[in-house]
Structure formats: C-alpha cells, structure tokens
C-alpha positions in Angstrom: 64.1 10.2 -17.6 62.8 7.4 -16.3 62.7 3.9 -18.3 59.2 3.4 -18.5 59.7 -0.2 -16.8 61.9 -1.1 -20.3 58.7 -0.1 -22.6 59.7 1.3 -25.7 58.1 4.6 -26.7 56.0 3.8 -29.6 54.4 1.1 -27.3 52.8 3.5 -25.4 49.7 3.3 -28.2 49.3 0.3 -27.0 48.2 0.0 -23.6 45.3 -1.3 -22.4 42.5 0.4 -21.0 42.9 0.8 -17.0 39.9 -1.1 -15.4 38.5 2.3 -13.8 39.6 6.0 -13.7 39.8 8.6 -10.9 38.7 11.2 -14.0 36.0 9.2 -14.6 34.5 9.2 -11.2 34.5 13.2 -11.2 32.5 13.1 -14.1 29.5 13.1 -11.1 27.2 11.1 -13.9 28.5 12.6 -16.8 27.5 10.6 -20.3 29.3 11.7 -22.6 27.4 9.9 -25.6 26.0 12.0 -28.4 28.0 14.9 -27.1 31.2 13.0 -27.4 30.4 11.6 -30.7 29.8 15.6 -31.9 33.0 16.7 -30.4 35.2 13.9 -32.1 35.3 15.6 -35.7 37.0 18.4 -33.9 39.3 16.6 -31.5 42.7 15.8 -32.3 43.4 12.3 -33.3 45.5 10.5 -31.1 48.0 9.6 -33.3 46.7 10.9 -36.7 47.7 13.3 -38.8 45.4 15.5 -41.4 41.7 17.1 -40.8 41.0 15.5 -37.6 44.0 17.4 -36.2 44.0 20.8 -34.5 44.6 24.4 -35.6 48.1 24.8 -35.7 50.2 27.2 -33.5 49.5 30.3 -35.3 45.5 30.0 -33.9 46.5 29.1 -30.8 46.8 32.2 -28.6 49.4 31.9 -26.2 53.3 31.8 -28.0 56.1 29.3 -27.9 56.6 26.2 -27.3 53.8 25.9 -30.2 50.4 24.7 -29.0 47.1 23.6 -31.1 43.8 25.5 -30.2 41.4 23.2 -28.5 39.4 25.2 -26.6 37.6 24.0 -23.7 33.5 25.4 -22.8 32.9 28.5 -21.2 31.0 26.8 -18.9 34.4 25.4 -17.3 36.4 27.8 -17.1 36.3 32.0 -15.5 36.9 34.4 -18.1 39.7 37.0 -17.2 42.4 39.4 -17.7 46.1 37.9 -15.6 48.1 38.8 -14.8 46.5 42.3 -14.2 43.6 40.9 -12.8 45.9 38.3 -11.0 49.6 37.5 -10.8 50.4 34.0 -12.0 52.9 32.4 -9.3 52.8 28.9 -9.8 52.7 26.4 -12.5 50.5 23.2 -11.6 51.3 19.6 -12.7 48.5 17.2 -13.3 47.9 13.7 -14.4 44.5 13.4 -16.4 43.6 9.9 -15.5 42.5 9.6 -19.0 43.7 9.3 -22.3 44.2 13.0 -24.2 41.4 12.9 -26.8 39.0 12.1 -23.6 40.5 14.7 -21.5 40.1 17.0 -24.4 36.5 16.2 -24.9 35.9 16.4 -21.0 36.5 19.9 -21.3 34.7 20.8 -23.8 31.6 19.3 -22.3 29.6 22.0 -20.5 28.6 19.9 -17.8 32.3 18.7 -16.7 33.2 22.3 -15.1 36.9 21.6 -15.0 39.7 22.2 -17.2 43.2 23.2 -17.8 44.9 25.7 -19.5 47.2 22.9 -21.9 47.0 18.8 -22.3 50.5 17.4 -23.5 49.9 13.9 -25.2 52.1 10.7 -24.5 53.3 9.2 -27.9 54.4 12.4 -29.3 54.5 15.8 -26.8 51.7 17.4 -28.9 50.6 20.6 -26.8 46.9 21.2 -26.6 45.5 24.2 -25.6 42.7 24.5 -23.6 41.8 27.6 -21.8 44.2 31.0 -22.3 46.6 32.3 -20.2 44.9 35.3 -19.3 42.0 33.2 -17.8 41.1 31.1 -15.1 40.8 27.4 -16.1 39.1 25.3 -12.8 42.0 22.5 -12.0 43.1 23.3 -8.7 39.9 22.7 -6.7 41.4 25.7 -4.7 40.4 28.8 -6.4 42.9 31.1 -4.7 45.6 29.0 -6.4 42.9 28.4 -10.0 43.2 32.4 -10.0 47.4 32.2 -9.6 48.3 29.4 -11.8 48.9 27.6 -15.1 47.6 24.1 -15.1 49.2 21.5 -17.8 47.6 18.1 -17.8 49.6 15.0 -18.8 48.1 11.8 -20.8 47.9 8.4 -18.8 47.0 7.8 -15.2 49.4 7.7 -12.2 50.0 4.3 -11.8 51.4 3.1 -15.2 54.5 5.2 -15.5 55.0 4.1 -18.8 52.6 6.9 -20.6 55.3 9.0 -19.1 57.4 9.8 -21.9 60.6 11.8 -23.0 58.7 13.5 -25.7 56.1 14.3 -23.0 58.7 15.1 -20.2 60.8 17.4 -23.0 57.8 19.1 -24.0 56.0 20.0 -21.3 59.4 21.2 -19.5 59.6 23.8 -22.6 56.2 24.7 -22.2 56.3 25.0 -18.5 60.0 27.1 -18.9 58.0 29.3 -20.9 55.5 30.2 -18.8 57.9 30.6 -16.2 60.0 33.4 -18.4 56.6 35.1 -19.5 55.7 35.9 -15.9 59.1 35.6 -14.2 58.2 32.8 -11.6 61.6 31.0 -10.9 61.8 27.5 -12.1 61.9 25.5 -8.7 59.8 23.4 -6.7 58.2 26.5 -4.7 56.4 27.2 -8.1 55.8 24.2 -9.9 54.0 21.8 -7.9 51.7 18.7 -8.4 48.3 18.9 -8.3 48.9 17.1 -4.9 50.3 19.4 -3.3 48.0 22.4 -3.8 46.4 23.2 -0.4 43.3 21.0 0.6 43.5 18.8 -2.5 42.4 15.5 -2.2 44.3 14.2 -5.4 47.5 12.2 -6.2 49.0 13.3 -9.2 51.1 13.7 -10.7 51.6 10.5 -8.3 55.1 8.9 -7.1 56.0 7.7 -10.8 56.7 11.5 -12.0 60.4 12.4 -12.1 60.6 15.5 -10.7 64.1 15.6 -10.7 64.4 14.9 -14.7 61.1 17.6 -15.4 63.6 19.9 -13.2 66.6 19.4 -14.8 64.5 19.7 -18.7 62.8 23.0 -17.4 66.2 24.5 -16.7 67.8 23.3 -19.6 70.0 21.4 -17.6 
C-alpha cells in the first residue's frame, strides 16, 4: 500500500478536521442537530468497543467478509429484489468526504436521500452495512448504474491519503472479492470503478491518492 506520507496507522484518530467537505455541501441544507444527537446511541463508535457498537455479523444480512447492521432510511434507498430484478455488474468505489460515524448518520437521515450499500472505517476496517444487496442504495447519481452496482464508501476525504489505510485497503478488497464471487463479475477495472468514473458523475473519488494497483492486487489475493 501506500505509506500514508510516513503516518503511522493508529495516527489516523488523530487528524484534524478538514476546513470544509464536498459531503457536506450535498447535504442541500441538511441540519443534522436533534436528529444526529438521536441517532448517536445507535451509531457505532469510532473507535469504541461495547453498547455503542453495532449488531454483529450474524444480524447483518449479507455473508462474509463479516459486516455490522447499520441500516440506512428507507427514504434513501429503492427497495428491491437483484439480481432478479437487476444483474449486479459493477462494484463502485467511493470516498465519503466524512468521517464514518457521520457518513453513517447521513444515511440514516430521511432527508439526505443517498446512501451506500457498506462504509469501511479507517483505523480498523470495520464493515458497516448500510442498505442490502438485493436493493438499490442511491450513490451513483446515475440510476442505470445505482440499479447494477454495489457501492462501498471509504472513511476520510480525497485529499489526505493518510485515512487510507491497510486495514481499510485489506478489508474492503475482501469485501469487494466477495461480492465479486457472489455474482461472478470478474475482478478488474471494467467492474470496479470509482465513483468518478460512473457516467455523467460530477465527483472525484475515490481521487488520485487511491491505489488502485494495491486494492487490485488485495482483491485478487495477489
């Protein structure tokens, strides 16, 4: 992997705050206030360990790599039934522009009408889950590809390189080899691609600091 511009993993918890965030300008006026304070309790901790963590793997619905059950609203996300009701061909990489427990609690506000189906978190590769396989989570902004694709969102933003971990980039690549197995896409750049390169997008990510050449390599078991 990369060498995170010689930062030390466990450093990672310790970044500060980017002045402004792409995320947080698609919010459209989004407070999240009250609601976030609600939604808190039932977030996953950063870093923590105990109640404020997720439902283990056994609630969350979709197999290996294990994955905790943090669903996102029904309001942002199209109920479904894929890959009968459409294949899955691609696998989509994002960059949240946000921490993980923010992302998380973005999606479960109603009014943010976006999600993904997973979130992977820096420090320590935890898998979030999101929105189930079987459904349509909004990430793309191209529905033709929402409707064919797995979305995973990565912690940290696209300019600081060093939220890209190797527990995040070894994770993820087992999650995103799995997905590839259960609905035999082949694991190549054809059908995992970044966020910038779904048609009409007007995003970066996952931005010039992912190494698509290590994620390869991991996915492959290279």
């Amino acid at each position: 992997m990369r060498t995170h511009e010689g930062e030390p993993v466990e450093h990672v918890r310790d970044l500060p705050a980017p002045k402004a965030s792409r995320r947080a300008l698609l919010r459209g006026g989004v407070t999240l206030g009250a609601a976030a304070a609600g939604l808190a309790a039932a977030a996953p901790s950063s870093f923590g360990t105990g109640s404020g963590r997720a439902r283990r793997a056994s609630s969350a619905p979709d197999g290996y790599p294990p994955t905790y059950w943090t669903p996102a609203d029904t309001a942002n996300y199209t109920v479904s039934e894929r890959p009968s009701s459409y294949p899955v061909q691609f696998v989509v990489v994002h960059v949240a522009q946000e921490t993980y427990d923010d992302t998380i609690r973005l999606f479960q506000d109603p009014a943010h009408k976006a999600s993904t189906h997973y979130v992977v978190r820096s420090a320590d590769g935890h898998i979030g889950q999101c929105v189930r396989e079987r459904d349509i989570a909004w990430h793309a902004g191209n529905w033709n590809y929402n409707t064919r694709s797995i979305g995973i969102e990565h912690e940290g933003w696209v300019d600081q390189p060093r939220y890209f971990t190797d527990a995040m980039y070894r994770s993820s690549a087992a999650l995103t080899a799995a997905v590839c197995d259960r609905y035999g896409l082949p694991k190549d750049r054809d059908h995992i691609i970044g966020h910038s390169e779904v048609p009409g997008a007007d995003h970066t990510d996952p931005g010039r600091y992912w190494d698509w050449t290590l994620y390869l390599r991991l996915v492959n078991g290279v």
